[in-house]
PDB file of N, CA, C, O and CB in Angstrom:
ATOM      1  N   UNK A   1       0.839  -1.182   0.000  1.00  0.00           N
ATOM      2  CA  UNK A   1       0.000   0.000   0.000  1.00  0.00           C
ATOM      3  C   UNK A   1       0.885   1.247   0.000  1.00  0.00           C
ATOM      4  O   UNK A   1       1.832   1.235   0.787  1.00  0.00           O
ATOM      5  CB  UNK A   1      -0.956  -0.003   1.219  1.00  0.00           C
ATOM      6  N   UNK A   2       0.717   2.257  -0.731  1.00  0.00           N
ATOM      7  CA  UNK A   2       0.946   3.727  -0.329  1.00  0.00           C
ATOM      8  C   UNK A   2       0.333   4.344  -0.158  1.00  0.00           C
ATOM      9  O   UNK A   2      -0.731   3.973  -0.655  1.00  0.00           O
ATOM     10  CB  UNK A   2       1.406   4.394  -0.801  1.00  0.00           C
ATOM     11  N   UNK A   3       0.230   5.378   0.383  1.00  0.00           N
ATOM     12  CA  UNK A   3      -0.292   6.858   1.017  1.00  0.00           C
ATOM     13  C   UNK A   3       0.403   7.742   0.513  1.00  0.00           C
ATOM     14  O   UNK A   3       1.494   8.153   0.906  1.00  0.00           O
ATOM     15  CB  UNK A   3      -0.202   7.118   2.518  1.00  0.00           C
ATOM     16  N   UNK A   4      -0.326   8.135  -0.559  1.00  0.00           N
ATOM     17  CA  UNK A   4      -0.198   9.621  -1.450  1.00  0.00           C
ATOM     18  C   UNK A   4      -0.952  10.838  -0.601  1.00  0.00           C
ATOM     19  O   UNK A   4      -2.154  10.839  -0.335  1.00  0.00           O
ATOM     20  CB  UNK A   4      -1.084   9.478  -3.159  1.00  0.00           C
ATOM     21  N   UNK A   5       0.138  12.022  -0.177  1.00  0.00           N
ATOM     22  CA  UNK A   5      -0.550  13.094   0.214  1.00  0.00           C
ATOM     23  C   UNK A   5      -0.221  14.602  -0.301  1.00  0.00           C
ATOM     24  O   UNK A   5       0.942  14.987  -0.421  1.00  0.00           O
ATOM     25  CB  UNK A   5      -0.454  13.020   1.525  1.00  0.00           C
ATOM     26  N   UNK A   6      -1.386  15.452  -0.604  1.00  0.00           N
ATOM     27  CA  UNK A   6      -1.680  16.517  -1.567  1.00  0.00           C
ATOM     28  C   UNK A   6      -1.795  17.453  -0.488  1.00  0.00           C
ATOM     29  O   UNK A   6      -2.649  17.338   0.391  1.00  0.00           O
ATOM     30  CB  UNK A   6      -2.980  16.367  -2.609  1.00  0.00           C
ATOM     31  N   UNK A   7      -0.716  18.634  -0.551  1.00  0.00           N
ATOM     32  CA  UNK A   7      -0.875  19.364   0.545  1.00  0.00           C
ATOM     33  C   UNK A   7      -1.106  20.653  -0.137  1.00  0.00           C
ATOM     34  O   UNK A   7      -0.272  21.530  -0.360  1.00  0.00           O
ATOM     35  CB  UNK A   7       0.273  19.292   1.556  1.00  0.00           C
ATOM     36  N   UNK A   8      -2.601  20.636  -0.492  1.00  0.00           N
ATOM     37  CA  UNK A   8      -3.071  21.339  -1.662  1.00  0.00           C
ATOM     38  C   UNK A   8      -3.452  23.110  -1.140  1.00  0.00           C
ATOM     39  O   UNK A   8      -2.654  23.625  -0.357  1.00  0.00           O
ATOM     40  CB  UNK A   8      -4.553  20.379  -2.280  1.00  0.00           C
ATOM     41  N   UNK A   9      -4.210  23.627  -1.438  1.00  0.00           N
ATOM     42  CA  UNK A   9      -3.802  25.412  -1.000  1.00  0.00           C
ATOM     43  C   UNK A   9      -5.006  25.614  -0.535  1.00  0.00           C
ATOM     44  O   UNK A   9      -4.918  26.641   0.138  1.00  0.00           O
ATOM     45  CB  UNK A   9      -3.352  26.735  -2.304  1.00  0.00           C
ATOM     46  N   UNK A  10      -6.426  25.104  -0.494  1.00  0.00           N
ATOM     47  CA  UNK A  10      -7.663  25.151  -0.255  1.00  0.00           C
ATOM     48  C   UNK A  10      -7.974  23.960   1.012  1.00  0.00           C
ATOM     49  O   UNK A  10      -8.695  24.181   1.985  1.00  0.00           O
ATOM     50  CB  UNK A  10      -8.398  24.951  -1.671  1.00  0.00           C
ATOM     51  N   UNK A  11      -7.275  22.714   0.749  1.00  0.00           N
ATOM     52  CA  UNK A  11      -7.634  21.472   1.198  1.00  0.00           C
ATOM     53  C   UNK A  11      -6.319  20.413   1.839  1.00  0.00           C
ATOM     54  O   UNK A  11      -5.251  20.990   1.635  1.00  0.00           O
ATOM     55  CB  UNK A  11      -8.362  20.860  -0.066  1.00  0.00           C
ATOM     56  N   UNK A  12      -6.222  19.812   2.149  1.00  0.00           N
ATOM     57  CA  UNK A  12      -4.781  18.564   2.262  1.00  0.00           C
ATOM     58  C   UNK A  12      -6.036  17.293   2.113  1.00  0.00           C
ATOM     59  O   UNK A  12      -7.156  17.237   2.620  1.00  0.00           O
ATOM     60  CB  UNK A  12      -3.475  18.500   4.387  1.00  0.00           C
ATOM     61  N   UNK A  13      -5.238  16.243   1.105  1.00  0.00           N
ATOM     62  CA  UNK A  13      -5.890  15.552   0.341  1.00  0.00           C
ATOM     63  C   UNK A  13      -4.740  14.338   0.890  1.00  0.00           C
ATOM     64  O   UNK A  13      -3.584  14.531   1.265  1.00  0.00           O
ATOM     65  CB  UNK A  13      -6.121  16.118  -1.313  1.00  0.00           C
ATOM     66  N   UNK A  14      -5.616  12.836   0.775  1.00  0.00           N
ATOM     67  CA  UNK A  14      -4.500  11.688   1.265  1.00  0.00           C
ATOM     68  C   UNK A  14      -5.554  10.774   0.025  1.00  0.00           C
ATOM     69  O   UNK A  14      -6.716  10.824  -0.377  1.00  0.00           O
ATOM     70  CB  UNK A  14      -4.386  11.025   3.514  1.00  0.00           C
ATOM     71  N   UNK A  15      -4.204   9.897  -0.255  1.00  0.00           N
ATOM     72  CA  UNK A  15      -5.255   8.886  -1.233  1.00  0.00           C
ATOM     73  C   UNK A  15      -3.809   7.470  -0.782  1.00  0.00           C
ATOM     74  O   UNK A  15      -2.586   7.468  -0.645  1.00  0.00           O
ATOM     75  CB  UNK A  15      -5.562   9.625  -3.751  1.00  0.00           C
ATOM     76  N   UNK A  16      -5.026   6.388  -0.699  1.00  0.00           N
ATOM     77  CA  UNK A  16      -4.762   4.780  -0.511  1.00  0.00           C
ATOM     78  C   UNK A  16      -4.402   4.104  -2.121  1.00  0.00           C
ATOM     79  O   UNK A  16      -5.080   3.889  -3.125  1.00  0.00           O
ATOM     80  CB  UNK A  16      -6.389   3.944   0.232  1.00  0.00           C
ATOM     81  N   UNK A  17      -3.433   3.976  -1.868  1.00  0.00           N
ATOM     82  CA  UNK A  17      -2.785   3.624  -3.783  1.00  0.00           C
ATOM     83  C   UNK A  17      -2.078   2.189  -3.458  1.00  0.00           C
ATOM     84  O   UNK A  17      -1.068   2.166  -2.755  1.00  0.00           O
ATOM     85  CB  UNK A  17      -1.130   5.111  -4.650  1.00  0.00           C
ATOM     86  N   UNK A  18      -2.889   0.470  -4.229  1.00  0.00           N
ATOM     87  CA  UNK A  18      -2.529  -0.235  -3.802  1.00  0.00           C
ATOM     88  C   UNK A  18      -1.061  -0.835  -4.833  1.00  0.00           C
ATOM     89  O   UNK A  18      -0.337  -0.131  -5.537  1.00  0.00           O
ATOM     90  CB  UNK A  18      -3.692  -0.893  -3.480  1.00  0.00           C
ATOM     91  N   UNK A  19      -0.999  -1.877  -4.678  1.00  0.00           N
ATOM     92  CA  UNK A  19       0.462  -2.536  -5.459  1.00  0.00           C
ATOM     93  C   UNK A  19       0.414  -2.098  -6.940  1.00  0.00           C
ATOM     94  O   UNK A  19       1.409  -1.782  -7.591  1.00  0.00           O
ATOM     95  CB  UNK A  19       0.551  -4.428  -5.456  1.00  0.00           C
ATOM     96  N   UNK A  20      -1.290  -2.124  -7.553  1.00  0.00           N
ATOM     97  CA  UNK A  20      -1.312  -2.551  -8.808  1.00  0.00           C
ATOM     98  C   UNK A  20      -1.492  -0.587  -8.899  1.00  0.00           C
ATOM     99  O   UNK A  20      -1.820  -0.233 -10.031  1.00  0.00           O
ATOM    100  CB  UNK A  20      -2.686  -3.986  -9.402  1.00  0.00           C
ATOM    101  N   UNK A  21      -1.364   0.279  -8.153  1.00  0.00           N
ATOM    102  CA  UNK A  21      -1.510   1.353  -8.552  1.00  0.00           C
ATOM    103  C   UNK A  21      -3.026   2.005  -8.901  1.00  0.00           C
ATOM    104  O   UNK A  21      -3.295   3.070  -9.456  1.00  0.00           O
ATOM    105  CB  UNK A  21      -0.707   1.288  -9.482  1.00  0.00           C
ATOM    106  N   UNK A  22      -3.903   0.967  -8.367  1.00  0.00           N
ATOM    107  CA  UNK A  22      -5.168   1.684  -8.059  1.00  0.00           C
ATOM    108  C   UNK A  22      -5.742   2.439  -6.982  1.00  0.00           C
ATOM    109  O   UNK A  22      -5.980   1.777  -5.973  1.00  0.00           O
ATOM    110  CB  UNK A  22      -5.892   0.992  -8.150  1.00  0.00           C
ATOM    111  N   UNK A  23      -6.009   3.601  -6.948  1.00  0.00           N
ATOM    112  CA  UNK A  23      -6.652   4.655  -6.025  1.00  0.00           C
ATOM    113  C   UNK A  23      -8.398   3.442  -4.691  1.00  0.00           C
ATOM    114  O   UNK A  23      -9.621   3.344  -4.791  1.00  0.00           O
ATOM    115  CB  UNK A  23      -7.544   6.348  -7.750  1.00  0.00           C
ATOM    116  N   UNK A  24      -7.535   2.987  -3.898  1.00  0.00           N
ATOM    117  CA  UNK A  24      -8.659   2.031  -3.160  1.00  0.00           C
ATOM    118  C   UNK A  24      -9.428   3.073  -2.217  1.00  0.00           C
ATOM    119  O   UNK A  24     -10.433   2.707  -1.608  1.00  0.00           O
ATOM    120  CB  UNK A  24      -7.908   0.637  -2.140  1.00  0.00           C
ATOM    121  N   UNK A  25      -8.811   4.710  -2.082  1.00  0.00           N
ATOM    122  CA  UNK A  25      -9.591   5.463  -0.770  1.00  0.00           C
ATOM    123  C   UNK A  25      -8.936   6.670  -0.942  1.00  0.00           C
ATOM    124  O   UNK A  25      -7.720   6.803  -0.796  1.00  0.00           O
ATOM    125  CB  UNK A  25      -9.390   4.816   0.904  1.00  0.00           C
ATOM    126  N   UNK A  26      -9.722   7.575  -1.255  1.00  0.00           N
ATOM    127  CA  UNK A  26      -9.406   9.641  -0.886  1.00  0.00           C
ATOM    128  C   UNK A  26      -9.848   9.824   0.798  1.00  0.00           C
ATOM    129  O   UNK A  26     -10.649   9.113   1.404  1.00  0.00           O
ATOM    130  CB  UNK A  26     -10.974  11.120  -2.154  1.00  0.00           C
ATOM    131  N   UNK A  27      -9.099  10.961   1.326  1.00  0.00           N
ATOM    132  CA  UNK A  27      -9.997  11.651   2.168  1.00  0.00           C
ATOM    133  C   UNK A  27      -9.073  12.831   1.826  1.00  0.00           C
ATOM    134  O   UNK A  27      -8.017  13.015   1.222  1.00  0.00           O
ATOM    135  CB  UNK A  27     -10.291  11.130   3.820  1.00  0.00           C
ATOM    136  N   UNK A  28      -9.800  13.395   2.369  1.00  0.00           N
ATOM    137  CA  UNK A  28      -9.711  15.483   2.319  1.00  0.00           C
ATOM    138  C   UNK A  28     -10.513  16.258   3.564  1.00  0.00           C
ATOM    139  O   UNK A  28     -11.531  16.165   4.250  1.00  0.00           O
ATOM    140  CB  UNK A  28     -10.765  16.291   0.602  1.00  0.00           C
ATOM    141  N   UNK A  29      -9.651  16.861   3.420  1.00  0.00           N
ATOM    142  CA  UNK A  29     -10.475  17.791   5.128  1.00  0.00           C
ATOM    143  C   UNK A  29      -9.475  19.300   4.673  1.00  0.00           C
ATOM    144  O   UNK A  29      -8.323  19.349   4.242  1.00  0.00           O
ATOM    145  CB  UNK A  29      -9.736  16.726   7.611  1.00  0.00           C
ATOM    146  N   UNK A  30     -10.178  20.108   4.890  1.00  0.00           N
ATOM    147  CA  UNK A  30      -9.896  21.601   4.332  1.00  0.00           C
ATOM    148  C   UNK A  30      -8.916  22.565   5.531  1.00  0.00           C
ATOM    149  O   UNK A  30      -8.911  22.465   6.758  1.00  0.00           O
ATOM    150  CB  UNK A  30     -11.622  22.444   4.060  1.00  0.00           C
ATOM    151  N   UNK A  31      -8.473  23.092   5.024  1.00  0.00           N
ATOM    152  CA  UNK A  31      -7.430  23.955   6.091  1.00  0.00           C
ATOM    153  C   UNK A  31      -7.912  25.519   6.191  1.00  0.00           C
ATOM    154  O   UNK A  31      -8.251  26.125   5.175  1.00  0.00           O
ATOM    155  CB  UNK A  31      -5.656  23.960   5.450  1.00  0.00           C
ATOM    156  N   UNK A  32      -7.917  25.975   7.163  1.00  0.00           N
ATOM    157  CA  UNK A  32      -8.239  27.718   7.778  1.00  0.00           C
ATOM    158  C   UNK A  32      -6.788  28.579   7.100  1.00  0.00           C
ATOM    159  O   UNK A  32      -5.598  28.525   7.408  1.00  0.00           O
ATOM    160  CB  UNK A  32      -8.210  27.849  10.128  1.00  0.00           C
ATOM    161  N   UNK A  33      -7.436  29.254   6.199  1.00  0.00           N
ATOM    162  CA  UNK A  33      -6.519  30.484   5.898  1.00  0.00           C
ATOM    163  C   UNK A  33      -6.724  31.884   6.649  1.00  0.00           C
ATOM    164  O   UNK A  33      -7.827  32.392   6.850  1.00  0.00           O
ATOM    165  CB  UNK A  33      -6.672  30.792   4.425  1.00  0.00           C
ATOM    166  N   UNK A  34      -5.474  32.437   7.039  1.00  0.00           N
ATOM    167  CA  UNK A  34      -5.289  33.846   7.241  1.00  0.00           C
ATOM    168  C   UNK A  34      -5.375  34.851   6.355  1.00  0.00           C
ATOM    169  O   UNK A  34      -5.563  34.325   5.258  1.00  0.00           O
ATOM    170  CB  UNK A  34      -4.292  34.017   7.656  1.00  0.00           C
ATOM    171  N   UNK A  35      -5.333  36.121   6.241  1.00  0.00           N
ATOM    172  CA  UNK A  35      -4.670  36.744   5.741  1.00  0.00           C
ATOM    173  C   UNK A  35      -4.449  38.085   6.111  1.00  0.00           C
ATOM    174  O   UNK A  35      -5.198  39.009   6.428  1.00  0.00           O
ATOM    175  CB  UNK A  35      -4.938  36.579   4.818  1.00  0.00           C
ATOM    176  N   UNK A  36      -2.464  37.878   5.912  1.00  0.00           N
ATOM    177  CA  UNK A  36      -2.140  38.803   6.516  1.00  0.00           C
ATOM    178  C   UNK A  36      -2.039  40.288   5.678  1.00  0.00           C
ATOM    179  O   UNK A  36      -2.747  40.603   4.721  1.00  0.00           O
ATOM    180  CB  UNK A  36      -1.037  38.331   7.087  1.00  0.00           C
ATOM    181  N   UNK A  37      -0.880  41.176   6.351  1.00  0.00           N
ATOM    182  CA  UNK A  37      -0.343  42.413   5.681  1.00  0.00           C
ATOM    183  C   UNK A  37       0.299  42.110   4.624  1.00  0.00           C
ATOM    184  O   UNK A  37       1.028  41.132   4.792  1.00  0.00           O
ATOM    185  CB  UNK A  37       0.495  43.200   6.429  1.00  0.00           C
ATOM    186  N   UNK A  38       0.332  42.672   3.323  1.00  0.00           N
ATOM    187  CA  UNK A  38       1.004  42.348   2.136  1.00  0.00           C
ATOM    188  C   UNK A  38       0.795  41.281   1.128  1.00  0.00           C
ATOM    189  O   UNK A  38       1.579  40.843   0.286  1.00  0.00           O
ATOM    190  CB  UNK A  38       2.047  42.201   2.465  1.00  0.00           C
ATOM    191  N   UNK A  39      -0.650  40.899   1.440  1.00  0.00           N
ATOM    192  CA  UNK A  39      -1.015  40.083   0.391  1.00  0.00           C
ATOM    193  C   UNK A  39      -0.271  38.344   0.788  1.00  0.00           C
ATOM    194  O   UNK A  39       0.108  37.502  -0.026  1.00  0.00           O
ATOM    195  CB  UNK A  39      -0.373  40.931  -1.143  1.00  0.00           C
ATOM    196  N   UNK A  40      -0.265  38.265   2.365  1.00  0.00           N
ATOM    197  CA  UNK A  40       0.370  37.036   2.563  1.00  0.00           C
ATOM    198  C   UNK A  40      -0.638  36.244   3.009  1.00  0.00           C
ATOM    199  O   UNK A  40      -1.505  36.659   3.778  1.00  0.00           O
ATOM    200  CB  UNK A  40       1.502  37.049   3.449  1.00  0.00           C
ATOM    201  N   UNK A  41      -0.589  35.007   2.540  1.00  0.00           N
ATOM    202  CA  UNK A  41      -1.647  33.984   3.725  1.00  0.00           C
ATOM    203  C   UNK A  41      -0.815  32.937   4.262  1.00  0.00           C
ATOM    204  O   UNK A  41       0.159  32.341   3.801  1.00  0.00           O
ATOM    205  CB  UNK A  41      -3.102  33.064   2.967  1.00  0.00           C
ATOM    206  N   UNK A  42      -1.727  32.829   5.845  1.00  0.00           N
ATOM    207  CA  UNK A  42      -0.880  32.184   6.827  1.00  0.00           C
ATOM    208  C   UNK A  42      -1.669  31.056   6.833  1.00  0.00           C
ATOM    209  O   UNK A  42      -2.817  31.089   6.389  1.00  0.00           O
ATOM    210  CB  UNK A  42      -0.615  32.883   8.236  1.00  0.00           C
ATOM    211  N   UNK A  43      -1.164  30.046   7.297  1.00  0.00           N
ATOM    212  CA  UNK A  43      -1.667  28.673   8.001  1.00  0.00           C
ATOM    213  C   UNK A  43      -1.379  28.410   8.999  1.00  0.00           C
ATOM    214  O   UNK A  43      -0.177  28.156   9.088  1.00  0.00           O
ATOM    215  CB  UNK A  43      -1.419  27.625   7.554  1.00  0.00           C
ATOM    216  N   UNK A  44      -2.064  28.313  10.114  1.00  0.00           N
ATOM    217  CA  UNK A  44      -1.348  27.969  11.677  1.00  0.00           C
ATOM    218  C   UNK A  44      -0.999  26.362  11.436  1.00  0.00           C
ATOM    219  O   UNK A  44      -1.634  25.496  10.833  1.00  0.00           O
ATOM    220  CB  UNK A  44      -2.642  28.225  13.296  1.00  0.00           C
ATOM    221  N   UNK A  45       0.255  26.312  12.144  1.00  0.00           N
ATOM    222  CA  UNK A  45       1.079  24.905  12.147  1.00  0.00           C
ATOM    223  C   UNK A  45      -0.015  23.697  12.683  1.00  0.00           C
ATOM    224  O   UNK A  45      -0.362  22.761  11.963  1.00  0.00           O
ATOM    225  CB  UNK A  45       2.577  25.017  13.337  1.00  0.00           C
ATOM    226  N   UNK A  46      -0.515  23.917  14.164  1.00  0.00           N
ATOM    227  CA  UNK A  46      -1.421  22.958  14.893  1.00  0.00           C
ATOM    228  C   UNK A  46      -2.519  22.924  13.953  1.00  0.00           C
ATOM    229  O   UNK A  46      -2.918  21.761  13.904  1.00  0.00           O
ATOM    230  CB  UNK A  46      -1.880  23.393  16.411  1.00  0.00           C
ATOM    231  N   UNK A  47      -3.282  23.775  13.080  1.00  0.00           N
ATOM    232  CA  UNK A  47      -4.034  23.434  12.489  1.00  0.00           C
ATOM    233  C   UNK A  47      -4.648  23.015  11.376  1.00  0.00           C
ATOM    234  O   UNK A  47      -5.832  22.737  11.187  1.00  0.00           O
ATOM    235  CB  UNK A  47      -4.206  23.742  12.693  1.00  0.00           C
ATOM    236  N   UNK A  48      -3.009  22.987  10.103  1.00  0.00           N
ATOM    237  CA  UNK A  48      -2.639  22.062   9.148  1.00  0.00           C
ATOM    238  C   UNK A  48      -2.046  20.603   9.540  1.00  0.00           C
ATOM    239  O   UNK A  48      -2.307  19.624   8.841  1.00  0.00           O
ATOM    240  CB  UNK A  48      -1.726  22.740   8.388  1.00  0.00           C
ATOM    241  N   UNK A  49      -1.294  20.522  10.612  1.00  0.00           N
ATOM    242  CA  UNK A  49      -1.293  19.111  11.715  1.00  0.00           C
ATOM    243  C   UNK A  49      -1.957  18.694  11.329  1.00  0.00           C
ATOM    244  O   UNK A  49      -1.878  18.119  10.244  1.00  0.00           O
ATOM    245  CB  UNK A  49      -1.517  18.962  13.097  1.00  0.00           C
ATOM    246  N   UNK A  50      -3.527  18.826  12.437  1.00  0.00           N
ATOM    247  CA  UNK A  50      -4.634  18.140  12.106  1.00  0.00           C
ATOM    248  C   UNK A  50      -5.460  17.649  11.061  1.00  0.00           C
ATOM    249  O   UNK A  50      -5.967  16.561  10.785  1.00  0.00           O
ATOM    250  CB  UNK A  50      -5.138  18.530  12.497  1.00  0.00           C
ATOM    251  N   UNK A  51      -5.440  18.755  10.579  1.00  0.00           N
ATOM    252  CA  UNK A  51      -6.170  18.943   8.521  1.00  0.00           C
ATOM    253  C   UNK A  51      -5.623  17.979   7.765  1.00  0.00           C
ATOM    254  O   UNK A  51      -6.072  17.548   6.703  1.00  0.00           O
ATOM    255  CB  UNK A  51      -5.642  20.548   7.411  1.00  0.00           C
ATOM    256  N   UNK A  52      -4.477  17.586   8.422  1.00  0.00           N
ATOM    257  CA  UNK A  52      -3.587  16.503   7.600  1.00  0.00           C
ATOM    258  C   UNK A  52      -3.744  15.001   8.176  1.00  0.00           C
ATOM    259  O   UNK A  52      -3.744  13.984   7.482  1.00  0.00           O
ATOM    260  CB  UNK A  52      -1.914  16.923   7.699  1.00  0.00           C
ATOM    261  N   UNK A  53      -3.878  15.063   9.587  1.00  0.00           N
ATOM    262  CA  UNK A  53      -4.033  13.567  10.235  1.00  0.00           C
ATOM    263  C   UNK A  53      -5.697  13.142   9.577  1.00  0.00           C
ATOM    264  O   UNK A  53      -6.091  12.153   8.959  1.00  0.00           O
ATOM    265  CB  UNK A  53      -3.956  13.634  12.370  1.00  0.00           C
ATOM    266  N   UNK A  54      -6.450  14.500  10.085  1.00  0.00           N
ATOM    267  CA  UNK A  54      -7.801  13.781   9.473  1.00  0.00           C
ATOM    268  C   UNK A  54      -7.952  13.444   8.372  1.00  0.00           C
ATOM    269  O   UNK A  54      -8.761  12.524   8.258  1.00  0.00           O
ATOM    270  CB  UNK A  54      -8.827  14.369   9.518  1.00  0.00           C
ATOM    271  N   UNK A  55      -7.373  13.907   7.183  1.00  0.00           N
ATOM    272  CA  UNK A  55      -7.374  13.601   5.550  1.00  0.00           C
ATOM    273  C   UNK A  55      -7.092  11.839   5.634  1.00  0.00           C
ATOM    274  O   UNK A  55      -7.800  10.908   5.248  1.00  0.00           O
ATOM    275  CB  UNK A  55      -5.835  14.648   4.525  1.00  0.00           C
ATOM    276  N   UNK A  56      -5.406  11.862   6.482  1.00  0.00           N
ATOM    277  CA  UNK A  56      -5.195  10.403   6.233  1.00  0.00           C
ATOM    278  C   UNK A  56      -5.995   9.632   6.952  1.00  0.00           C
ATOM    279  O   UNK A  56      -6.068   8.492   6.494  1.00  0.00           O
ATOM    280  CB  UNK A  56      -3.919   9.963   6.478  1.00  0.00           C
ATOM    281  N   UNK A  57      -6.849   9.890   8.245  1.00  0.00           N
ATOM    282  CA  UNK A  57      -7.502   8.771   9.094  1.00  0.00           C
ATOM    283  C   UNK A  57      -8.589   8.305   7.608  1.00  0.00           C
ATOM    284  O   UNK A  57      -8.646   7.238   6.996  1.00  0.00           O
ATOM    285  CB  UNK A  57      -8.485   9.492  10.910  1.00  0.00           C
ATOM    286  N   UNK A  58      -9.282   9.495   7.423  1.00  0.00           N
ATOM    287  CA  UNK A  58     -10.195   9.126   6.780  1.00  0.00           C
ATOM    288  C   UNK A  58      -9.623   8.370   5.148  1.00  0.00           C
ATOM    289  O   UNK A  58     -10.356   7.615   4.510  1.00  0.00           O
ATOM    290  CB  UNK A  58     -11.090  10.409   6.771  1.00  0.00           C
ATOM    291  N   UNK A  59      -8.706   8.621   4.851  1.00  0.00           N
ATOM    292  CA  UNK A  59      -7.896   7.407   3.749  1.00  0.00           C
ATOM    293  C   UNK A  59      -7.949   6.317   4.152  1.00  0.00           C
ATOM    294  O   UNK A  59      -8.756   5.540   3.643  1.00  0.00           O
ATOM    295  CB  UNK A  59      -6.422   7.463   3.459  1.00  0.00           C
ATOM    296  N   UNK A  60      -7.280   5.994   4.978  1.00  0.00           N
ATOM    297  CA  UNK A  60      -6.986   4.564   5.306  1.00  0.00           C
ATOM    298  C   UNK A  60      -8.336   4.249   5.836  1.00  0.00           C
ATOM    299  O   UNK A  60      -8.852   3.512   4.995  1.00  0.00           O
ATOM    300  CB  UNK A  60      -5.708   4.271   6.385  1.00  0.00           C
ATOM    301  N   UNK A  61      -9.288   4.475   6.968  1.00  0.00           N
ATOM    302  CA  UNK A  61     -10.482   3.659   7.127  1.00  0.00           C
ATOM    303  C   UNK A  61     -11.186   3.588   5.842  1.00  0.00           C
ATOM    304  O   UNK A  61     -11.705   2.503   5.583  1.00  0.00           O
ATOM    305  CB  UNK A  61     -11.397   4.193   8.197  1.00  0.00           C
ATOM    306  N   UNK A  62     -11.330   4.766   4.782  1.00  0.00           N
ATOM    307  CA  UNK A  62     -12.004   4.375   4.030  1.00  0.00           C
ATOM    308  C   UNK A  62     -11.921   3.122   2.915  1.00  0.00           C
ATOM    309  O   UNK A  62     -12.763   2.405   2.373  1.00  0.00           O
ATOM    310  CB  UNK A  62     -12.136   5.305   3.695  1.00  0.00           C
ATOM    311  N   UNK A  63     -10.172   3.261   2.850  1.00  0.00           N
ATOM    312  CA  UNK A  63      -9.507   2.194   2.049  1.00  0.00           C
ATOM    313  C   UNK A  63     -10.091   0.634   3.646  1.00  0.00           C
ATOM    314  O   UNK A  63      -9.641  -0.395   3.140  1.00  0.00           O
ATOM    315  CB  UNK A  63      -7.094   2.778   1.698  1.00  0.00           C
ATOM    316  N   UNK A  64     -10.231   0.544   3.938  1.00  0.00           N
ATOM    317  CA  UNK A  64     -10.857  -0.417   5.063  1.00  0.00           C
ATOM    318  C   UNK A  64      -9.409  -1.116   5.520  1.00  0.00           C
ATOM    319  O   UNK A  64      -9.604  -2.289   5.838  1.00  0.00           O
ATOM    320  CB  UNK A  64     -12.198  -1.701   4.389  1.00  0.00           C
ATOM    321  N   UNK A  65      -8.372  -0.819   5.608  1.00  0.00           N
ATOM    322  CA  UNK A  65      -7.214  -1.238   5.843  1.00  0.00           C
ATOM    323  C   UNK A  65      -6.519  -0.805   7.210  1.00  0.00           C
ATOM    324  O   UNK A  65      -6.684   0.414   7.263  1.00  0.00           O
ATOM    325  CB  UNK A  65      -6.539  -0.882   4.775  1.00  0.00           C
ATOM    326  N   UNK A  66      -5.905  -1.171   8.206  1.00  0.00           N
ATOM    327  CA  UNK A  66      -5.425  -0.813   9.369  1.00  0.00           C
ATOM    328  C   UNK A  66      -3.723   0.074   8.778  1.00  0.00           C
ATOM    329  O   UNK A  66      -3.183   0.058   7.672  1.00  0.00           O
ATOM    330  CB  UNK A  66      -5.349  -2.407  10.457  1.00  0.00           C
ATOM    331  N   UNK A  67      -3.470   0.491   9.574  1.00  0.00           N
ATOM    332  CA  UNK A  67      -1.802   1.670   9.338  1.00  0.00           C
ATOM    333  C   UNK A  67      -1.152   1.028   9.455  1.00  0.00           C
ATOM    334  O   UNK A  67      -0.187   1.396   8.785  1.00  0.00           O
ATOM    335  CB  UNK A  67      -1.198   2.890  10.212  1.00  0.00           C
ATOM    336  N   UNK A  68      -0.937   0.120   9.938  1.00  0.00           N
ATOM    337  CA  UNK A  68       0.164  -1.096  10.084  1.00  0.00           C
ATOM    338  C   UNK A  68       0.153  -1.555   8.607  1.00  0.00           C
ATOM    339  O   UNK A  68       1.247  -1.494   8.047  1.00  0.00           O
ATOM    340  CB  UNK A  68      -0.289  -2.486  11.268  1.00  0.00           C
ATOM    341  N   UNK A  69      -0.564  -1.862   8.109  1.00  0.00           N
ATOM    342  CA  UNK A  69      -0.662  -2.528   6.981  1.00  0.00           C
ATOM    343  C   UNK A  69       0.435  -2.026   5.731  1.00  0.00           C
ATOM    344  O   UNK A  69       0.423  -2.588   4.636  1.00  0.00           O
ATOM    345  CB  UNK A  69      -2.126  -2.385   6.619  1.00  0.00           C
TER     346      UNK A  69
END
């Protein structure tokens, strides 16, 4: 199994990709933008963390497979 992850600008995206290279499970969970002075946007660290664990929980249960695996 691999775990492909998309640490995309709207969203962080995880996808379950098995031997033969088929997509078995997506998850996605969206991230909180800032924005600052000068046309910058921020992401708080603790809360792309998370945005990112939940993308993959929900990969892998959806792929129905344990993390060990």
């Amino acid at each position: 199994m691999i775990l492909a992850i998309d640490l995309g600008s709207t969203s962080f995206k995880a996808a379950v990709v098995d031997g033969q290279l088929n997509v078995r499970a997506v998850g996605a969970h969206p991230i909180k933008h800032r924005f600052a002075a000068g046309g910058r946007v921020e992401i708080d660290a603790g809360e792309a963390t998370a945005s990112l664990q939940k993308a993959i929980r929900r990969a892998i249960t959806s792929a129905g497979i344990r993390a060990a695996s």
